[in-house]
C-alpha positions as CSV (number, residue, x, y, z in Angstrom):
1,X,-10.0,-12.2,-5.1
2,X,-12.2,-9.5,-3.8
3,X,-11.8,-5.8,-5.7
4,X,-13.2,-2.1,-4.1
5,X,-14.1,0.3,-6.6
6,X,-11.7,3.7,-5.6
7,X,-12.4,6.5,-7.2
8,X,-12.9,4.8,-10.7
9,X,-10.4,2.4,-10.2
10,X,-10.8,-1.5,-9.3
11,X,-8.1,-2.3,-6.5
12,X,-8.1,-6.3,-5.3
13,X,-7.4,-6.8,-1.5
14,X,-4.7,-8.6,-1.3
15,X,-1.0,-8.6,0.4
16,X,2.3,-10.3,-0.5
17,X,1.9,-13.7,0.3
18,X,-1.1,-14.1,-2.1
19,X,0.0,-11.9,-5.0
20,X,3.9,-13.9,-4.9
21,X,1.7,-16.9,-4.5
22,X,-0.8,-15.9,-7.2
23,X,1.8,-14.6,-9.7
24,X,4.5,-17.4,-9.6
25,X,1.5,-20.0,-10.6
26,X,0.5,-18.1,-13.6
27,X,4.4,-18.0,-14.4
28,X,5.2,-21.4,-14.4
29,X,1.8,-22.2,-16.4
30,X,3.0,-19.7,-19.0
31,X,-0.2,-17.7,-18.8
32,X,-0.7,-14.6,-20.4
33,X,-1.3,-12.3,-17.6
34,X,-0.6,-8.9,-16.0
35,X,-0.1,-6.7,-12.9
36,X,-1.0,-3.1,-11.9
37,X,0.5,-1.8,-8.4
38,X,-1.7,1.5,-8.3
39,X,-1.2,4.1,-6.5
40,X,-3.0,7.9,-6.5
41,X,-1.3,9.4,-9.8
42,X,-2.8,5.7,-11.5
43,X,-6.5,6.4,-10.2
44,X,-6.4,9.7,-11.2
45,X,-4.9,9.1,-14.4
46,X,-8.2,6.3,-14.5
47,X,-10.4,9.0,-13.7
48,X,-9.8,11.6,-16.1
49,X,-9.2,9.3,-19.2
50,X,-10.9,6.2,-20.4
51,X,-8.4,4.8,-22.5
52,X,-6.0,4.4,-19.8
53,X,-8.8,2.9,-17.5
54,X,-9.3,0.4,-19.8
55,X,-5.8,-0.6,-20.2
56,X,-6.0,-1.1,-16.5
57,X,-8.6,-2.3,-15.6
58,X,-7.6,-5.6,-18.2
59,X,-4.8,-6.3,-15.8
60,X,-5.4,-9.6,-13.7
61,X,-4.2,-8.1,-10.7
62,X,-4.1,-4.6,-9.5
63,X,-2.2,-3.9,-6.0
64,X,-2.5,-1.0,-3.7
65,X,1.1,0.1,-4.1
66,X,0.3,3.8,-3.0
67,X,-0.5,4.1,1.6
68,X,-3.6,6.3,0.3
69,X,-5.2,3.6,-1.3
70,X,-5.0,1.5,1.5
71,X,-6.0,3.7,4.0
72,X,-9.1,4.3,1.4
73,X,-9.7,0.5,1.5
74,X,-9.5,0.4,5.0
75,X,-12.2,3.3,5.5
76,X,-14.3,1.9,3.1
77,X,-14.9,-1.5,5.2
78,X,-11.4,-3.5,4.2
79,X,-9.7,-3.6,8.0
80,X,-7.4,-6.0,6.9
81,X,-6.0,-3.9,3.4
82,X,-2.3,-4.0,3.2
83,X,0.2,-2.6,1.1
84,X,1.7,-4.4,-2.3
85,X,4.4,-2.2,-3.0
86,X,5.7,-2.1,-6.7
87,X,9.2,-2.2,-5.8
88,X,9.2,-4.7,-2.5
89,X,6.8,-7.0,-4.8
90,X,9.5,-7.0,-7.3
91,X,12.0,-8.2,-4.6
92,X,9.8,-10.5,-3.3
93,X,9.3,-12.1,-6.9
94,X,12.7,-12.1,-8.0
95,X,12.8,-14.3,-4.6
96,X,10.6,-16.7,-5.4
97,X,11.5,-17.1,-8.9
98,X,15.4,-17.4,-7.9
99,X,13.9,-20.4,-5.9
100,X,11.5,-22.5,-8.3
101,X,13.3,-21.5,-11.1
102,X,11.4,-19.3,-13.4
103,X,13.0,-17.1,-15.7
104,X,12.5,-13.6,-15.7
105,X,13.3,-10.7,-18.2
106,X,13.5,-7.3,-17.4
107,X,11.8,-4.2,-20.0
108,X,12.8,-0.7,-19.9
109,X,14.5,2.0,-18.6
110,X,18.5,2.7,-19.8
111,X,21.2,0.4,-21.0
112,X,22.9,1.7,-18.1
113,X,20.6,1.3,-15.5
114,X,19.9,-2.1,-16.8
115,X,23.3,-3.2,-16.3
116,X,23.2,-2.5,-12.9
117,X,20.2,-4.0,-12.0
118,X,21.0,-7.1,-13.5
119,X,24.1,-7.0,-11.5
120,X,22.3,-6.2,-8.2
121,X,20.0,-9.1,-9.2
122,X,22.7,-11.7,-9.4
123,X,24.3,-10.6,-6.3
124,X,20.8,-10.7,-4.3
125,X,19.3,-13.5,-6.1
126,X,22.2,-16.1,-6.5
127,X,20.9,-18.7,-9.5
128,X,18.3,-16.4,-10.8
129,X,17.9,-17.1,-14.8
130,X,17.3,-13.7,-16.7
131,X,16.5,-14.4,-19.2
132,X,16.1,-11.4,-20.6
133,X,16.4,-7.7,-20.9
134,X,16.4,-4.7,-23.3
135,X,16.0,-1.2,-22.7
136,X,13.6,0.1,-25.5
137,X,14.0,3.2,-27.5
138,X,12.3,6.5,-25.9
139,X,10.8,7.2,-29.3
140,X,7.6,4.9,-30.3
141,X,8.9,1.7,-32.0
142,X,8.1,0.8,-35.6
143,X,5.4,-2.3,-35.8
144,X,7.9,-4.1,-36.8
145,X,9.8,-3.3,-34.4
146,X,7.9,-4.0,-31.7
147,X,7.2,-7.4,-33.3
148,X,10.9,-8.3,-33.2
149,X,10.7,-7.0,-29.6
150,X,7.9,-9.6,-28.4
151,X,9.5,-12.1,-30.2
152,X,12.7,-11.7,-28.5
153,X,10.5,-12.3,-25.5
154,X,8.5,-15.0,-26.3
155,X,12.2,-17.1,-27.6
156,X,13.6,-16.1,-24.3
157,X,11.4,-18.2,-22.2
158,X,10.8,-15.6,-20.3
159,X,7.9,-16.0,-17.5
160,X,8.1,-13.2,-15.3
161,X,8.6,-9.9,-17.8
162,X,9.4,-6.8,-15.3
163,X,8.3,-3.9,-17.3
164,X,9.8,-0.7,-15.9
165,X,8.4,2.2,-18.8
166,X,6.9,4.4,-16.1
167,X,3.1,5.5,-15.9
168,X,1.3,5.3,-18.3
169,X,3.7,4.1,-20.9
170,X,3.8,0.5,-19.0
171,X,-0.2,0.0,-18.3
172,X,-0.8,0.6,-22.0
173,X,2.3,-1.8,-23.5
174,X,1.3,-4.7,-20.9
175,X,-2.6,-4.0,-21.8
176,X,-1.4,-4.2,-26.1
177,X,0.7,-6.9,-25.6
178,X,-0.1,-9.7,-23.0
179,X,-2.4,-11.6,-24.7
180,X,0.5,-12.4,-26.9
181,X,2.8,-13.6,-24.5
182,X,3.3,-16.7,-23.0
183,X,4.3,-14.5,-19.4
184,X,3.1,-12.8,-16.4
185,X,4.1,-8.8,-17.3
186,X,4.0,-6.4,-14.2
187,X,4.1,-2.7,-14.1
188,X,6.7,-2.1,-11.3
189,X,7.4,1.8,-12.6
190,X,10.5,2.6,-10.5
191,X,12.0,-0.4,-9.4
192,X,14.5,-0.8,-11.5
193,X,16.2,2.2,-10.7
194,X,15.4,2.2,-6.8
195,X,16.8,-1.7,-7.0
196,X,19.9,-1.1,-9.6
197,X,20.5,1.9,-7.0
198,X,20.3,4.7,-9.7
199,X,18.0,6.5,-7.7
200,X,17.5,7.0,-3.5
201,X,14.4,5.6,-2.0
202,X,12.3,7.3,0.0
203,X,12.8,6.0,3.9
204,X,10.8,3.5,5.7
205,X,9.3,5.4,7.9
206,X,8.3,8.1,4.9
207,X,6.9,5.1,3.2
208,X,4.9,4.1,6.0
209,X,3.6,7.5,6.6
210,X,2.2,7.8,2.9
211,X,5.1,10.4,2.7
212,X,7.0,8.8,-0.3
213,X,5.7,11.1,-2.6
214,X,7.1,14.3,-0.6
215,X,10.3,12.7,-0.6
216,X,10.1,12.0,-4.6
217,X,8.7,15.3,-5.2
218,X,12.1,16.9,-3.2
219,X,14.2,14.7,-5.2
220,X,12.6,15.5,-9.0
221,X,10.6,18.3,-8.5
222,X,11.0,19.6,-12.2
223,X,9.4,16.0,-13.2
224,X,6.7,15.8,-11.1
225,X,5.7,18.6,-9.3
226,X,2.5,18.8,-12.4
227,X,1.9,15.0,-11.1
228,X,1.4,16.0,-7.2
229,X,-0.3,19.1,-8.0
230,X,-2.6,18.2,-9.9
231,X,-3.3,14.9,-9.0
232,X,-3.3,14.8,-5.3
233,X,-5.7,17.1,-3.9
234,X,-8.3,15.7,-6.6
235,X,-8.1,12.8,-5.0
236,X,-8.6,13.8,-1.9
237,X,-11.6,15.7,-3.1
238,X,-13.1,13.0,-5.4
239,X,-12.5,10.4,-2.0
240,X,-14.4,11.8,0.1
241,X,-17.4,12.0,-2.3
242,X,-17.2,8.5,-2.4
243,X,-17.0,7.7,1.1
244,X,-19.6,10.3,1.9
245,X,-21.7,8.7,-0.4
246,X,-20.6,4.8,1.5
247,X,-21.7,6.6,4.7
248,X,-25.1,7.8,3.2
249,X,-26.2,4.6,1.6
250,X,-24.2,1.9,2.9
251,X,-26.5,-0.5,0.9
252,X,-25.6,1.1,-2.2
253,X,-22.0,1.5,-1.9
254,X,-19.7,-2.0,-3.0
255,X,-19.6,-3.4,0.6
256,X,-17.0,-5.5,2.2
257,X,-16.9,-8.7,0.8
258,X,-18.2,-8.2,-2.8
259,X,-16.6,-8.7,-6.2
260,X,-15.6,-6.1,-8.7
261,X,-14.7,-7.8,-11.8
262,X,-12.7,-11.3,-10.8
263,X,-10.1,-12.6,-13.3
């Protein structure tokens, strides 16, 4: 699966069909994978810290979930980017995993919300197995408590683990903990609340637009009006270095059709 380089962040080209297609494989193989949907606040976070690139980057999958970073892929030579959505991947999923029967478990958020969701679930998603869920304590767990925590997991027979801690609490957990997990984890930050209804989502056409983030900003602007501020017009700036630079020396620049990194 080809990967573009944004900003300092590897994003594959893919689109629904192929990461549903990819990621229900890995879950009935058991494998020990995960899944990044990036958007702006992710590459940024990338950029000015290594640690969290690294956590990242180890993912076997990272989407464009944010309309920026597909329109970056698009001007950078990818006509055909499209947008994997964190939360409408998440739908899709639970979809296909209702149908071939893999089980699921859900990681994160609040008991309350949790209960919700799992109720929304069922009702969407008639014969899905969950398999599992817990909402984890907002403090950092013990070691030995986050052992008990991964073994619950692994004696759930869990294969698709939703993790909903919010950026970058998830990329790090998925990036510690994968490797000892018999299950596909994927970072899907709000979707829990947007799907257990706890919180409004943005409209289609805001979505569309790349407007979602004016439309979360109205909605919690004491959380994350540092996030936009900071974040987005770096972006923008640190962009369209890069695709000055693609312009410049086209030859130099990853072109269409390359590989950055292939799991």
């Amino acid at each position: 699966m080809d990967q573009q380089l944004i900003v300092s962040l590897p994003i594959h080209v893919t689109n629904y069909p192929d990461a549903v297609r990819t990621i229900a494989q890995w879950a009935m193989r058991g494998e020990s994978r995960s899944v990044c949907a990036a958007n702006v606040h992710m590459v940024m976070e990338a950029h000015d810290d290594a640690n969290y690139r690294r956590a990242v980057e180890s993912a076997d999958l990272i989407t464009s979930d944010g309309v920026p970073l597909v329109w970056a892929l698009r001007w950078l030579g990818w006509s055909k980017a499209t947008r994997v959505y964190g939360p409408e991947l998440t739908l899709h999923l639970l979809r296909r995993a209702a149908e071939d029967g893999i089980p699921i478990g859900l990681f994160g958020s609040t008991p309350e919300t949790l209960t919700r969701l799992r109720q929304n679930i069922r009702v969407q998603f008639p014969g899905i197995a969950i398999a599992f869920w817990e909402s984890p304590p907002f403090r950092s767990p013990s070691h030995e408590e986050e052992l008990e925590t991964l073994a619950r997991i692994r004696n759930s027979g869990a294969r698709l683990l939703f993790v909903g801690l919010g950026c970058p609490k998830q990329e790090y957990w998925m990036a510690a903990h994968k490797r000892g997990l018999p299950a596909v984890t994927l970072g899907v930050g709000a979707a829990f609340d947007f799907i257990a209804g706890t919180k409004k989502q943005a409209p289609l056409w805001m979505r569309s637009a790349g407007l979602e983030w004016m439309f979360r900003f109205a909605t919690e602007p004491r959380r994350l009006w540092r996030r936009y501020t900071r974040h987005n017009p770096r972006f923008i700036a640190w962009f369209s270095m890069q695709l000055f630079r693609s312009r410049l020396w086209p030859g130099r620049i990853q072109p269409p059709g390359s590989t950055l990194g292939a799991k």
